[in-house]
C-alpha positions as CSV (number, residue, x, y, z in Angstrom):
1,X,108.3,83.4,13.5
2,X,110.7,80.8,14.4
3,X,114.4,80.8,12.1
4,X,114.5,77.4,10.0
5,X,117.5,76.1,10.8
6,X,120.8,75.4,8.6
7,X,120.3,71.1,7.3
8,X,123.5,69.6,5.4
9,X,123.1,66.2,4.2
10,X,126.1,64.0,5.6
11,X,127.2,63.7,2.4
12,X,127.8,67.6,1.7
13,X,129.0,67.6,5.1
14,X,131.9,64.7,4.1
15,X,132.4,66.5,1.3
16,X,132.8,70.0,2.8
17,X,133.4,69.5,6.3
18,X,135.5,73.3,6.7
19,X,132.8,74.8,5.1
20,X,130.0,73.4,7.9
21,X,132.9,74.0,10.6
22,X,133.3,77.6,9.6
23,X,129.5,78.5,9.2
24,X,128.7,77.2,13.1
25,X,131.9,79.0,14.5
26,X,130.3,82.2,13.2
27,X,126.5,81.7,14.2
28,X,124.9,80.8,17.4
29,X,122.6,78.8,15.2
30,X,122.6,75.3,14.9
31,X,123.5,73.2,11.7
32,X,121.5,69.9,11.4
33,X,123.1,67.2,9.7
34,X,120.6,64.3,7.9
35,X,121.2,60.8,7.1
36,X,118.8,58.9,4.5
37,X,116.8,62.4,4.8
38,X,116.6,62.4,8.7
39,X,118.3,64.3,11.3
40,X,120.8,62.5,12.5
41,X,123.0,64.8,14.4
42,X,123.1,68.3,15.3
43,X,126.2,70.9,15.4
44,X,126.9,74.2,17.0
45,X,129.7,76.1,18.1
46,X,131.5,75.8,21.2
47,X,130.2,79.1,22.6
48,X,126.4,78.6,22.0
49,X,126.9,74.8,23.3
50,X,128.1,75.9,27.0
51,X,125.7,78.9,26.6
52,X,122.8,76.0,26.6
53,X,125.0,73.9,29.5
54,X,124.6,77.2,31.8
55,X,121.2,77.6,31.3
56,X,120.3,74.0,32.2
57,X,121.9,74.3,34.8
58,X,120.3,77.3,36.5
59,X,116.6,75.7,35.5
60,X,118.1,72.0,37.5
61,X,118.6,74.7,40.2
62,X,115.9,76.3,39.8
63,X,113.7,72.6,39.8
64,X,115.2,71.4,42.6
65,X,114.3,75.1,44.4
66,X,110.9,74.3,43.4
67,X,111.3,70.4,44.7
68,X,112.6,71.4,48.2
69,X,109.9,73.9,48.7
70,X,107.1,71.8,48.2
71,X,108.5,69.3,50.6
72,X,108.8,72.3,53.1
73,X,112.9,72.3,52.8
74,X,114.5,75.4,51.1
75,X,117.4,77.9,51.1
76,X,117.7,81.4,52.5
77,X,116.9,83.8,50.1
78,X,121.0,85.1,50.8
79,X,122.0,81.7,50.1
80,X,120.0,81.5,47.0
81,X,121.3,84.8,46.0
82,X,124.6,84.3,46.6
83,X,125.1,81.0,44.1
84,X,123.3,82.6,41.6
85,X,126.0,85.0,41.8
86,X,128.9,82.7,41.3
87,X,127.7,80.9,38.6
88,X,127.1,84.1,36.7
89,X,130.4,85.1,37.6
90,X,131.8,81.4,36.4
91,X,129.8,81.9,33.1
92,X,131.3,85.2,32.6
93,X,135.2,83.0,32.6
């Protein structure tokens, strides 16, 4: 079962803003703010924020892999391997 996620109102949040700040530094989950009772804007922490940038960008990769193959272009497998391998290494930074 999916987590329901952390929602502030803006106004708590304007009110309490350290409070919000604290409770996303020390989860990976989300905090959704609402306006007029609609999400308006979504928080997280730095960490789970560049976590989700990494992963994006291994599944562009992993598209345009997909893309080049089915116009009969590629890489070596080595090739492949081998960037995979520095941008887990750059993650790990």
């Amino acid at each position: 079962m999916a987590r329901v996620p952390d929602i502030i109102p803006i106004t708590d949040f304007r009110q309490d803003a350290a409070r919000a700040l604290n409770q996303v530094r020390h989860s990976p989950d989300p905090v959704i703010i609402t306006q007029r009772g609609r999400a308006a804007a979504v928080m997280l922490s730095v960490e789970a924020f560049e976590q989700g940038e990494r992963e994006r960008q291994i599944l562009r990769l992993l598209a345009q892999g997909d893309r080049e193959i089915g116009e009969g272009k590629g890489r070596s497998l080595d090739a492949v391997l081998a960037k995979a391998d520095r941008l887990l290494r750059d993650a790990g930074r």
